[in-house]
MIDOSE-1310 file (N, C-alpha, C; in nm, 2 decimals, decimal comma, always signed):
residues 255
xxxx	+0,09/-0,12/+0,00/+0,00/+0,00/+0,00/+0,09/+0,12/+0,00; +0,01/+0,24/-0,10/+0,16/+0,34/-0,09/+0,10/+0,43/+0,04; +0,21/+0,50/+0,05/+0,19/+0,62/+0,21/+0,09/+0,70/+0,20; +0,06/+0,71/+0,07/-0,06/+0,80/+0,04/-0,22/+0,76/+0,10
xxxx	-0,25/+0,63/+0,07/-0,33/+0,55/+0,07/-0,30/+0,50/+0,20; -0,22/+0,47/+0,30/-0,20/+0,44/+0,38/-0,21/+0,54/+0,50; -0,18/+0,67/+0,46/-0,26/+0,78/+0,53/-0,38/+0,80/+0,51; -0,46/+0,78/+0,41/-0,56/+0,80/+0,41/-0,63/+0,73/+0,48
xxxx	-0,62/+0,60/+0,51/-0,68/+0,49/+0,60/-0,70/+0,54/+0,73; -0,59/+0,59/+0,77/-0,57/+0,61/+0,91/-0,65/+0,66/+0,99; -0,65/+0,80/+0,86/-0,76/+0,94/+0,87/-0,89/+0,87/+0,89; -0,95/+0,75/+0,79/-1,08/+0,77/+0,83/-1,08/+0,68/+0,92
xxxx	-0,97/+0,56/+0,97/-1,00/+0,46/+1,12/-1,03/+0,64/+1,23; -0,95/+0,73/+1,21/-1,00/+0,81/+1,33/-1,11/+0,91/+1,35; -1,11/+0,92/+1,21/-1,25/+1,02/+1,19/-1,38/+0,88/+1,26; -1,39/+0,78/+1,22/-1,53/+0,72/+1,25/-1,50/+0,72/+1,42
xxxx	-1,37/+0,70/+1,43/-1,37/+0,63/+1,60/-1,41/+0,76/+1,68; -1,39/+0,86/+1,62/-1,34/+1,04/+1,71/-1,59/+1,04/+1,71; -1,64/+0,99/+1,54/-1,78/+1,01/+1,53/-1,84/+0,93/+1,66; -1,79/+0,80/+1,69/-1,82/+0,69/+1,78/-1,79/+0,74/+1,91
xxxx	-1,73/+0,79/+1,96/-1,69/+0,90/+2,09/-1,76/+0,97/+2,11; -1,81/+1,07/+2,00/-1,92/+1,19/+2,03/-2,07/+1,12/+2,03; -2,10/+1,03/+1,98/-2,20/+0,95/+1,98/-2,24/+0,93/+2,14; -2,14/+0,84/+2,20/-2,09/+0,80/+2,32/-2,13/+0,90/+2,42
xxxx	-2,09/+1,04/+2,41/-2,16/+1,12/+2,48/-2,29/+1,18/+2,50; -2,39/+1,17/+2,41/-2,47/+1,26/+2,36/-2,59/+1,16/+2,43; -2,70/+1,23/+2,51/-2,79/+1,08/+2,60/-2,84/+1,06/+2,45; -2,95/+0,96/+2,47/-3,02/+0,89/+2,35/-3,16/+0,96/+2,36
xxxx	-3,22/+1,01/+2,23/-3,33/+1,10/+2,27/-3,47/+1,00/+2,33; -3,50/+1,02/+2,44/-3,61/+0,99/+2,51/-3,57/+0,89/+2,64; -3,46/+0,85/+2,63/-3,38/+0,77/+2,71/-3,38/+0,82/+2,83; -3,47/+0,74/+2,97/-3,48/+0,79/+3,06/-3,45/+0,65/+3,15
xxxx	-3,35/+0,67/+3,27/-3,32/+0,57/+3,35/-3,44/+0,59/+3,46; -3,50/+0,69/+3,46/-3,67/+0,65/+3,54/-3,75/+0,66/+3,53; -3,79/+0,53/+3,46/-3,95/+0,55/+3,45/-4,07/+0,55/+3,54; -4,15/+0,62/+3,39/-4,27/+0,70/+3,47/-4,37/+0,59/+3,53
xxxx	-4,45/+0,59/+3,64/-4,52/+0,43/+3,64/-4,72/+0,51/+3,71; -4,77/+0,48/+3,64/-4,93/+0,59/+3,72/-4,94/+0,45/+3,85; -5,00/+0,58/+3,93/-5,04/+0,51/+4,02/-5,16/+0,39/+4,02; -5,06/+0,30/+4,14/-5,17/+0,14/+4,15/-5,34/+0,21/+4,15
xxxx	-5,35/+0,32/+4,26/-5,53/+0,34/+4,27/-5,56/+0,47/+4,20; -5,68/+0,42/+4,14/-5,70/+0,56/+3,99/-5,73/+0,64/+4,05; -5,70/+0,80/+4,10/-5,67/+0,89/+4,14/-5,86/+0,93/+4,16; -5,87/+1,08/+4,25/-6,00/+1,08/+4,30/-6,04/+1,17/+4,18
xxxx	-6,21/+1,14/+4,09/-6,27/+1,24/+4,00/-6,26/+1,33/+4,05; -6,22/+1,45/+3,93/-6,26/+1,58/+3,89/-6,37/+1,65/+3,86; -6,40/+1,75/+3,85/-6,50/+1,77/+3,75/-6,37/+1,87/+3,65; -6,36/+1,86/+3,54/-6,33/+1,93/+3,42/-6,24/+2,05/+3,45
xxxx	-6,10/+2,09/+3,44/-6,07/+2,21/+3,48/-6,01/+2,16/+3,65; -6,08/+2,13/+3,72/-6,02/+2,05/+3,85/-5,91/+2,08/+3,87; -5,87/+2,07/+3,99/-5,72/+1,96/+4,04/-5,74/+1,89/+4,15; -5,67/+1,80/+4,10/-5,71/+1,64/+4,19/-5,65/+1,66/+4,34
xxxx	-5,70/+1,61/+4,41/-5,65/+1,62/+4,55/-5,49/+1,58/+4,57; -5,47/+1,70/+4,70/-5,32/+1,66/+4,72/-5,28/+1,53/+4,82; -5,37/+1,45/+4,87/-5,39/+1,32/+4,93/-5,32/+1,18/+4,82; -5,37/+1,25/+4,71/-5,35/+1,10/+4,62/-5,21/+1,11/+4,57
xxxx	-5,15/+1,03/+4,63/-5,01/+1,01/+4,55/-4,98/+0,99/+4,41; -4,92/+1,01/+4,34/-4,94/+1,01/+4,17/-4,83/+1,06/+4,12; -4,79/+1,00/+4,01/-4,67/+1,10/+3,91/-4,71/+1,22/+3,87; -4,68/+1,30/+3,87/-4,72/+1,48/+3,80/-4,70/+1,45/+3,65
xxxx	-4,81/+1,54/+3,62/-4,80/+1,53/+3,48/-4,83/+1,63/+3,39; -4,72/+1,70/+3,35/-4,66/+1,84/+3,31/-4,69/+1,83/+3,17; -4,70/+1,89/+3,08/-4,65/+1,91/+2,97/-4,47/+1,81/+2,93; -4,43/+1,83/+3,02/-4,27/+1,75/+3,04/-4,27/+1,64/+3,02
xxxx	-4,39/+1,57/+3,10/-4,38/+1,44/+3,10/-4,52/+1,39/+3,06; -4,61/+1,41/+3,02/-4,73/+1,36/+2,95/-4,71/+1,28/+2,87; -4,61/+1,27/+2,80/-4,59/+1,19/+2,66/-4,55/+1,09/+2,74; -4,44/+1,05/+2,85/-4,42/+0,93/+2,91/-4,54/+0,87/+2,97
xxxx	-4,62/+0,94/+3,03/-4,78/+0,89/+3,08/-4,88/+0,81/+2,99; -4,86/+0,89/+2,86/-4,95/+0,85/+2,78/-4,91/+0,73/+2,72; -4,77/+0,68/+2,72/-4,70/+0,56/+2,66/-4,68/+0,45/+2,75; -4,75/+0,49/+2,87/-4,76/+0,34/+2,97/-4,94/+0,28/+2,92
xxxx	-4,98/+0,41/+2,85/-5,13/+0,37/+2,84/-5,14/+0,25/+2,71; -5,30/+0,18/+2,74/-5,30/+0,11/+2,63/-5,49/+0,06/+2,61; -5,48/+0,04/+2,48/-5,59/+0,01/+2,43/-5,68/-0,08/+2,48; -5,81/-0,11/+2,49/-5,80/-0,28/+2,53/-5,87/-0,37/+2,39
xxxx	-5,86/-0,48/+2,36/-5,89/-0,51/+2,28/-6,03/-0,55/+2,22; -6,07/-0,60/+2,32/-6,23/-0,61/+2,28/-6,28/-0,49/+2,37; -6,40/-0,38/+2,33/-6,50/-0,31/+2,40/-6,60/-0,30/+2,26; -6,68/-0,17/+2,35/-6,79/-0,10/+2,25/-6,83/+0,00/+2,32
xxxx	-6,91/+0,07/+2,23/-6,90/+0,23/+2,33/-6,98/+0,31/+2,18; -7,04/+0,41/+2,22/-7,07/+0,54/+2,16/-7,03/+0,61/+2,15; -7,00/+0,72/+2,06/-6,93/+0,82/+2,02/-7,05/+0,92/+1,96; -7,03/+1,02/+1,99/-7,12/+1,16/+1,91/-6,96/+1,26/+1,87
xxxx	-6,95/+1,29/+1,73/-6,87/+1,36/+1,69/-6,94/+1,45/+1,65; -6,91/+1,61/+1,68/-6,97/+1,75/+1,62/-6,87/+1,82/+1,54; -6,95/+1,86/+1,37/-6,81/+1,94/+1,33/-6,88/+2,06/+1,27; -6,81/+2,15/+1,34/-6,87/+2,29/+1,34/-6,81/+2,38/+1,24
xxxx	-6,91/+2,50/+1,18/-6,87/+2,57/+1,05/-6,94/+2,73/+1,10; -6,89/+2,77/+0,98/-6,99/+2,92/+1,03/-7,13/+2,93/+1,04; -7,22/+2,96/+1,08/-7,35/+2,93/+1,03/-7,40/+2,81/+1,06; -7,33/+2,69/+1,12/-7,40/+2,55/+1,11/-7,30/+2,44/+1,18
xxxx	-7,37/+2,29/+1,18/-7,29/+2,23/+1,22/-7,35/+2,07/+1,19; -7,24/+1,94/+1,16/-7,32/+1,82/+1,15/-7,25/+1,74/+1,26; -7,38/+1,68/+1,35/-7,34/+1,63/+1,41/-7,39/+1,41/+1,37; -7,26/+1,34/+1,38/-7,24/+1,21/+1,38/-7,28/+1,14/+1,49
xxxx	-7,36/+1,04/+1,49/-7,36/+0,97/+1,63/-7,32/+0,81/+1,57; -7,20/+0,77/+1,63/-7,16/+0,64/+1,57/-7,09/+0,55/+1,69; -7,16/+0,42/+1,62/-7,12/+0,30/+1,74/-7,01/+0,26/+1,73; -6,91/+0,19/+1,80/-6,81/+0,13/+1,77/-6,81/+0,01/+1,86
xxxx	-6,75/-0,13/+1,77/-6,75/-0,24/+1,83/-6,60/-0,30/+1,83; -6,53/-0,34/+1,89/-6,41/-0,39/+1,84/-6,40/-0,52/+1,94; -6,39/-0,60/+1,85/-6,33/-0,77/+1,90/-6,18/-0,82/+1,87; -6,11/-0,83/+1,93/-5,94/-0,88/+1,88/-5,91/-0,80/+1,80
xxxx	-5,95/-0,65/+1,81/-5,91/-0,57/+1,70/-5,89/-0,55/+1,56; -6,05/-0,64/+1,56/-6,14/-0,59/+1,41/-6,23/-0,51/+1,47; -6,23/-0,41/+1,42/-6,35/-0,30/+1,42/-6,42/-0,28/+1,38; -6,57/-0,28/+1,40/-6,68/-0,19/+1,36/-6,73/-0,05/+1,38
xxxx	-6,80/+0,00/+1,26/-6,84/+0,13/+1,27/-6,94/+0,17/+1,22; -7,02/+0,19/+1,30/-7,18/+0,26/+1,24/-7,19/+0,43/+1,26; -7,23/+0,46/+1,14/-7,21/+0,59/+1,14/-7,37/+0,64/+1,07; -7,43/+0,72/+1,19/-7,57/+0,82/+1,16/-7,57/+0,95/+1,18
xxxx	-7,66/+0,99/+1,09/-7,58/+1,13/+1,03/-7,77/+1,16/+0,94; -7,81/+1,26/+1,06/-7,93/+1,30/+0,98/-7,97/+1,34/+0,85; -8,07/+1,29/+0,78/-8,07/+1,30/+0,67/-7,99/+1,16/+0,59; -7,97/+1,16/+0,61/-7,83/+1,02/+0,50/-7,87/+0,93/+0,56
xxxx	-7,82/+0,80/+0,50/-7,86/+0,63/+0,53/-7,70/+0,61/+0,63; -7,74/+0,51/+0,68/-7,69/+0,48/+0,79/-7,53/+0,43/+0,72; -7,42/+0,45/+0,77/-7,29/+0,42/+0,69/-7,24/+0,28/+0,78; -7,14/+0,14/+0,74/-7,15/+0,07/+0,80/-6,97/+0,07/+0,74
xxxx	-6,89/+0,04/+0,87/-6,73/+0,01/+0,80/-6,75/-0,11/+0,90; -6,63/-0,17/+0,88/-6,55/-0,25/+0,92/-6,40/-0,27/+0,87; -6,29/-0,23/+0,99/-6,15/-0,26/+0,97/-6,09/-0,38/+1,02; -6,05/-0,44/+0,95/-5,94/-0,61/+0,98/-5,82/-0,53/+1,00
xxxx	-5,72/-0,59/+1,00/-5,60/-0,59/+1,00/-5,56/-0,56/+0,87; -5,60/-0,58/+0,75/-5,54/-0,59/+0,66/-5,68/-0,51/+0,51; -5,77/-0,49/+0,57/-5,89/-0,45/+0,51/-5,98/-0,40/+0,55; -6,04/-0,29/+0,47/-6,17/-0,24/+0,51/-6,27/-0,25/+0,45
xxxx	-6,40/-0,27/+0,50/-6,50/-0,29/+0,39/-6,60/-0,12/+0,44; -6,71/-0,11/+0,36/-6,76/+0,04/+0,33/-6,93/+0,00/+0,26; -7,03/-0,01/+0,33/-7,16/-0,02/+0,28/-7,24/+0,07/+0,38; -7,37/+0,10/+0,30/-7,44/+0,18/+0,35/-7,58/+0,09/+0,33
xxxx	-7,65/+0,11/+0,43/-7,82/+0,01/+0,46/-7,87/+0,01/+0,32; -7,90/-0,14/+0,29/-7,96/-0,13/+0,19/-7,92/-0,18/+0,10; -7,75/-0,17/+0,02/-7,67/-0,19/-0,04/-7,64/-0,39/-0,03; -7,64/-0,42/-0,12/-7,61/-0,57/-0,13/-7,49/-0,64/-0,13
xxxx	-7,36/-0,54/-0,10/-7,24/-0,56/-0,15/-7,13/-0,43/-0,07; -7,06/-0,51/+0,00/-6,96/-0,36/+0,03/-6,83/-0,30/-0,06; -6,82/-0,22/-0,05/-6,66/-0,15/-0,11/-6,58/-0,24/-0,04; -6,49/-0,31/-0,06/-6,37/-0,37/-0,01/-6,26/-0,28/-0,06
xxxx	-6,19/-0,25/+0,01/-6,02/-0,22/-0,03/-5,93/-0,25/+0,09; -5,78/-0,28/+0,07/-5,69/-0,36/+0,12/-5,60/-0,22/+0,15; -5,52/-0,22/+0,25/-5,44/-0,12/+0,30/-5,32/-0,18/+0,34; -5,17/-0,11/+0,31/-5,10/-0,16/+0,35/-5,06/-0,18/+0,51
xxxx	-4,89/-0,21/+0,51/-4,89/-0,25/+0,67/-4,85/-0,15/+0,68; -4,80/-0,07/+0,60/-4,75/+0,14/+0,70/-4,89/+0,16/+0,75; -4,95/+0,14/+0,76/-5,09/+0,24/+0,78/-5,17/+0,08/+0,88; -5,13/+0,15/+1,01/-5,15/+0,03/+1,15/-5,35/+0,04/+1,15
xxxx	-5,40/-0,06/+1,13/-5,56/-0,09/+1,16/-5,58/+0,00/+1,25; -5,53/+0,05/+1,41/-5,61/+0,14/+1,49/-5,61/+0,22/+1,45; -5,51/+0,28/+1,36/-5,51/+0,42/+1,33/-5,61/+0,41/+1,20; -5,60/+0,38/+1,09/-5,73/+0,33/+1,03/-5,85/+0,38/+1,06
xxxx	-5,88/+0,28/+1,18/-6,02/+0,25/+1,22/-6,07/+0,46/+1,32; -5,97/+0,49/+1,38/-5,98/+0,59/+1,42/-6,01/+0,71/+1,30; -5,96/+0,69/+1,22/-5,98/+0,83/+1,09/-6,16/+0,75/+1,06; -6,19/+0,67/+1,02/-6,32/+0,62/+1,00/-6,40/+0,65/+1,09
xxxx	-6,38/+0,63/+1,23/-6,44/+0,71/+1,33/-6,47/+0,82/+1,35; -6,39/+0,93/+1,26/-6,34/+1,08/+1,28/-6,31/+1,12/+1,38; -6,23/+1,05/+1,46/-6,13/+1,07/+1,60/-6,01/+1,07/+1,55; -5,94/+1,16/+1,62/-5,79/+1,14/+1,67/-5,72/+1,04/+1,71
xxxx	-5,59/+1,04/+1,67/-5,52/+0,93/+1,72/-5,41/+0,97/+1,83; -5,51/+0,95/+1,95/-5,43/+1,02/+2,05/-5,30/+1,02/+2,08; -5,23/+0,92/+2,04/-5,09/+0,87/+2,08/-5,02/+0,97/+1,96; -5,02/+1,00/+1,89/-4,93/+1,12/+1,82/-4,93/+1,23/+1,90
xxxx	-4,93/+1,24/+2,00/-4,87/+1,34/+2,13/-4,74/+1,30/+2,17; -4,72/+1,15/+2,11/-4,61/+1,10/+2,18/-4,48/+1,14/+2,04; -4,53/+1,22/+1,95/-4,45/+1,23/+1,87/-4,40/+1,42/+1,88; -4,51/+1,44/+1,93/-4,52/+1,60/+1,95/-4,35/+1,68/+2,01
xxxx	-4,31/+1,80/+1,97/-4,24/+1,87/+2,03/-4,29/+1,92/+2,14; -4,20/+1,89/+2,26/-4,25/+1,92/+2,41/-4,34/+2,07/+2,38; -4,30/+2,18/+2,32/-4,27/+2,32/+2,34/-4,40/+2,36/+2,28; -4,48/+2,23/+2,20/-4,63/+2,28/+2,12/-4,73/+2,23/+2,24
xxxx	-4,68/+2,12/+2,34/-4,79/+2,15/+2,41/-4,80/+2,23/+2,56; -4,91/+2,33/+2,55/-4,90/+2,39/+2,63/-5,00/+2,40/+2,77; -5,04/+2,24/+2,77/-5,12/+2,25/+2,92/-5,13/+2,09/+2,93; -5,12/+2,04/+3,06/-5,14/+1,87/+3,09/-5,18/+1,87/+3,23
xxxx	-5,23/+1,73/+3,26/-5,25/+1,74/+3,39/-5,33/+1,60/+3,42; -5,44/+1,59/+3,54/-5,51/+1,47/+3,54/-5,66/+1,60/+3,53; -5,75/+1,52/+3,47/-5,89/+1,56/+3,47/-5,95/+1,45/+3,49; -6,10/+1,51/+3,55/-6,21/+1,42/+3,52/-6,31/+1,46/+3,41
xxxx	-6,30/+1,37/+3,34/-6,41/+1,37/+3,18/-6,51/+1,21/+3,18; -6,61/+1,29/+3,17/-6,75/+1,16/+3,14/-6,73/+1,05/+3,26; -6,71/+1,06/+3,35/-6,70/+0,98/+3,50/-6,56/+0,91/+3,51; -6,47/+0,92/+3,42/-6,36/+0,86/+3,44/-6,21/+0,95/+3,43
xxxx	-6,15/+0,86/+3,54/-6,00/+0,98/+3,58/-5,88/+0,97/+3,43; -5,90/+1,11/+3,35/-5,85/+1,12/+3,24/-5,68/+1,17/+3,25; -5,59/+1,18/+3,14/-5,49/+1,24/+3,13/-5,54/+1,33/+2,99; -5,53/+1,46/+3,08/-5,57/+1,56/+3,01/-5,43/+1,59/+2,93
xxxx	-5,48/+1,69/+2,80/-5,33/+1,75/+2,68/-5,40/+1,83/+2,58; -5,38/+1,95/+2,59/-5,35/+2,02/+2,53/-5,25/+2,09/+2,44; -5,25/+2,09/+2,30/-5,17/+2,11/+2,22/-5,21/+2,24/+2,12; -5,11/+2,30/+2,05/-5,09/+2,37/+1,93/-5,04/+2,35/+1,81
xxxx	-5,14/+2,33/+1,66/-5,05/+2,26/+1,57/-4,97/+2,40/+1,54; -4,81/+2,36/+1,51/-4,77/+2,50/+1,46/-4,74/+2,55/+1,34; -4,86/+2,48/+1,26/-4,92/+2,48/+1,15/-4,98/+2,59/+1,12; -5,11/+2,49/+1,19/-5,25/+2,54/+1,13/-5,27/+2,67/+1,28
xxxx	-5,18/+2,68/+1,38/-5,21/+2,71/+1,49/-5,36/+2,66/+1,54; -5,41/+2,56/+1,51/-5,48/+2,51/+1,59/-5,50/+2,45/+1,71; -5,54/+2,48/+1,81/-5,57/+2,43/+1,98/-5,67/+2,30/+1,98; -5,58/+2,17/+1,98/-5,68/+2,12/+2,04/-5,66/+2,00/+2,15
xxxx	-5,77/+2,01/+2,27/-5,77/+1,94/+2,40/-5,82/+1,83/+2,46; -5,79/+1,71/+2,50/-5,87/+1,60/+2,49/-5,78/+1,52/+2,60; -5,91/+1,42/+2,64/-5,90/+1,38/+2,75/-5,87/+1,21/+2,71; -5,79/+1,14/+2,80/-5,79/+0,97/+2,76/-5,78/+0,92/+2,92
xxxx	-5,87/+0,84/+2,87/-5,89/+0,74/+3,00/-5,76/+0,67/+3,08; -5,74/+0,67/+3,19/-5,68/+0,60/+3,28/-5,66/+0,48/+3,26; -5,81/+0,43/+3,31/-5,86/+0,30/+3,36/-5,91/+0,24/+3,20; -5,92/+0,28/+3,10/-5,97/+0,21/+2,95/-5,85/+0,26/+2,84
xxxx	-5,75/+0,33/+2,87/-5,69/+0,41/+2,76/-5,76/+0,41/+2,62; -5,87/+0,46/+2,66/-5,94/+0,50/+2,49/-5,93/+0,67/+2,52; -5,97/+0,71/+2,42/-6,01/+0,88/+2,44/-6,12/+0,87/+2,47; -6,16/+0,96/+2,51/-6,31/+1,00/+2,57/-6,33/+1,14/+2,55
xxxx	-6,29/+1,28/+2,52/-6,34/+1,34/+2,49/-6,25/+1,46/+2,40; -6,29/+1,52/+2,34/-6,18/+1,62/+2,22/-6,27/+1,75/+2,18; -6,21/+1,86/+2,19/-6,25/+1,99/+2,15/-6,10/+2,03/+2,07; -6,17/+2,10/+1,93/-6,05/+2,15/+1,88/-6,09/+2,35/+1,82
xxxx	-5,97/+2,42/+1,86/-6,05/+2,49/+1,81/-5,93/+2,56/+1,70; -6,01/+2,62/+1,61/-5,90/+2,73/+1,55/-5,82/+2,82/+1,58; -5,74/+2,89/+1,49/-5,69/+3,03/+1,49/-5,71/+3,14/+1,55; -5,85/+3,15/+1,51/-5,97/+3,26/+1,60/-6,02/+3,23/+1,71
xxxx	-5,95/+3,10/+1,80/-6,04/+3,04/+1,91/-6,18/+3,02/+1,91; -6,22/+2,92/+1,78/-6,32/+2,93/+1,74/-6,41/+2,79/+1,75; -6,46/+2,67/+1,81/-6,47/+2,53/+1,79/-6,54/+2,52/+1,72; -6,43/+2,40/+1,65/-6,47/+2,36/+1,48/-6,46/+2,20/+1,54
xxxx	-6,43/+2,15/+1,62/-6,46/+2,01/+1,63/-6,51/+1,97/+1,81; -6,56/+1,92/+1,84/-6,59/+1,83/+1,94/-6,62/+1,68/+1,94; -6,60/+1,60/+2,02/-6,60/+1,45/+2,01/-6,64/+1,44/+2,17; -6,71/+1,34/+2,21/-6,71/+1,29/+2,34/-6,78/+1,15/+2,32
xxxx	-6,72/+1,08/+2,42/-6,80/+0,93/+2,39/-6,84/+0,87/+2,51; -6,94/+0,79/+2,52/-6,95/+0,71/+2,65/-6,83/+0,62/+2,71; -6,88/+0,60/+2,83/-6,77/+0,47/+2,86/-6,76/+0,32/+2,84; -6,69/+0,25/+2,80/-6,69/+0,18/+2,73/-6,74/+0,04/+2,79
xxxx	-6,76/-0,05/+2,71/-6,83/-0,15/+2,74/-6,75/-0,28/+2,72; -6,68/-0,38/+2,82/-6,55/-0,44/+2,80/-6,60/-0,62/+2,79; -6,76/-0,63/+2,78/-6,79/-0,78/+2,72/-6,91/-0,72/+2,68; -7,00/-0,85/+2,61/-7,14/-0,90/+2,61/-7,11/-0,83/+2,49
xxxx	-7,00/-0,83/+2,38/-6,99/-0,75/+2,27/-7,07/-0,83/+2,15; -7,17/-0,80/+2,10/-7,22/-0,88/+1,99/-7,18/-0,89/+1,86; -7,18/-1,02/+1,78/-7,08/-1,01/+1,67/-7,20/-1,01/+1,57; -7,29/-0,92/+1,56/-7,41/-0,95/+1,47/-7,30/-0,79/+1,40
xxxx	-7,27/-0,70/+1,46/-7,20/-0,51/+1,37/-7,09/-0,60/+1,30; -7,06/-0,73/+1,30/-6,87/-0,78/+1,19/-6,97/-0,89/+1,12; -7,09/-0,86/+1,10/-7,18/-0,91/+0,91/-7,20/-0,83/+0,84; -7,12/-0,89/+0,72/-7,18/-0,82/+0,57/-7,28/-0,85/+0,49
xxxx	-7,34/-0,79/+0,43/-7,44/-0,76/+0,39/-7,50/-0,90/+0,33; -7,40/-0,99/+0,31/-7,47/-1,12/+0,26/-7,42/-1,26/+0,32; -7,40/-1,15/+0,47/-7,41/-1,25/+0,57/-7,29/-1,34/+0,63; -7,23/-1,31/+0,54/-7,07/-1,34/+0,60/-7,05/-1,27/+0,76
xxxx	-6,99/-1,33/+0,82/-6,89/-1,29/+0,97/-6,76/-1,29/+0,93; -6,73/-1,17/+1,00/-6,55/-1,16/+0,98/-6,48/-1,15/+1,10; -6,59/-1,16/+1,20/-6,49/-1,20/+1,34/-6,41/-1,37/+1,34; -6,30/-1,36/+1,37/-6,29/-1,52/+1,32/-6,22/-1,59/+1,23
xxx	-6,21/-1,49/+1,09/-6,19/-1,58/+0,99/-6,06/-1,50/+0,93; -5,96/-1,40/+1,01/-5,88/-1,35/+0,93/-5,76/-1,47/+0,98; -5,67/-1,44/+0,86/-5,58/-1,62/+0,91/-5,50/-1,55/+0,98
């Protein structure tokens, strides 16, 4: 090897080792030696706006650390539950009242909407189908694996996908805490897209980690969305909402 080439080597064995050193220093982003853990007993209801008593022991939950709170939370797999979604405009507003059923995490979704025929989804893992009362046949279409079934099934609901908080810059959200929303002890968040500068605030369950309720408003501090849903229902789920229209069940049969 000539000395040319043989210095050059050298240079880059130390350039990567000098990169692997600074690496070495730098923490890992989110990398926390203590984790956050919510308390064993669900903390005492609020009413809205609240603060929870200074009796109950509990992790605080700042803006700082809400995103660690929210990442111990989790879905449960089978429930059902109601949802009323409002979306508001100048002059007017349509309000949705839709069911949702989910078993092993195929979802159902009935969707009523005054005036209009009743909308019927269902998400698998791997597909959605799309009929409305009456119709003898659904839309089927197939979705890849970037695009995860809950999240899916949430845009079809016209809910948020609350866990993209967990993706949020600390510095957009500007309020956290515990609340009480619809009879259950929530982790409240408020954020700012720094976008659209839109505000919006929403509550998730403790004890079900679903959301439970969402106001969003504009630029003008103006509400253009609300969502609120009952509490959820964690058996006696009927698999009559996962038939299609010609009677097929799809609880069951995905391989």
């Amino acid at each position: 090897m000539s000395n040319r080439k043989l210095g050059l080597a050298i240079f880059a064995l130390l350039f990567v080792a000098a990169i692997i050193g600074l690496l070495l220093l730098i923490p890992s982003y989110g990398d926390d030696s203590s984790s956050i853990v919510l308390p064993s007993e669900s903390p005492a209801l609020v009413r809205p706006g609240g603060t929870p008593p200074d009796a109950i022991d509990r992790v605080e939950v700042t803006p700082d650390t809400v995103q660690d709170v929210i990442y111990t939370l989790a879905r449960p797999l089978t429930y059902s539950r109601d949802i009323r979604v409002e979306k508001f405009w100048q002059g007017g507003e349509t309000v949705y009242d839709i069911t949702v059923s989910t078993i092993d995490g195929i979802t159902s979704i009935l969707i009523q909407t005054e005036g209009f025929p009743n909308k019927n989804i269902i998400v698998t893992s791997n597909e959605y189908y799309i009929w409305y009362d009456g119709d003898s046949a659904p839309l089927v279409s197939e979705f890849t694996s970037f695009i995860a079934a809950d999240r899916l099934a949430d845009e079809m609901q016209m809910i948020i996908t609350y866990e993209d908080v967990l993706n949020l810059d600390t510095q957009n959200i500007s309020d956290a805490g515990y609340r009480g929303f619809g009879g259950e002890d929530c982790i409240f968040v408020e954020y700012t897209s720094p976008f659209f500068q839109y505000t919006t605030a929403y509550y998730v369950g403790i004890n079900s980690g679903l959301l439970l309720g969402v106001e969003e408003y504009d630029e003008n501090n103006s509400l253009i969305y609300r969502m609120i849903a009952t509490q959820p229902s964690l058996d006696d789920i009927g698999e009559t909402a996962f038939t299609l229209p010609n009677g097929s069940l799809l609880i069951g049969n995905e391989e």
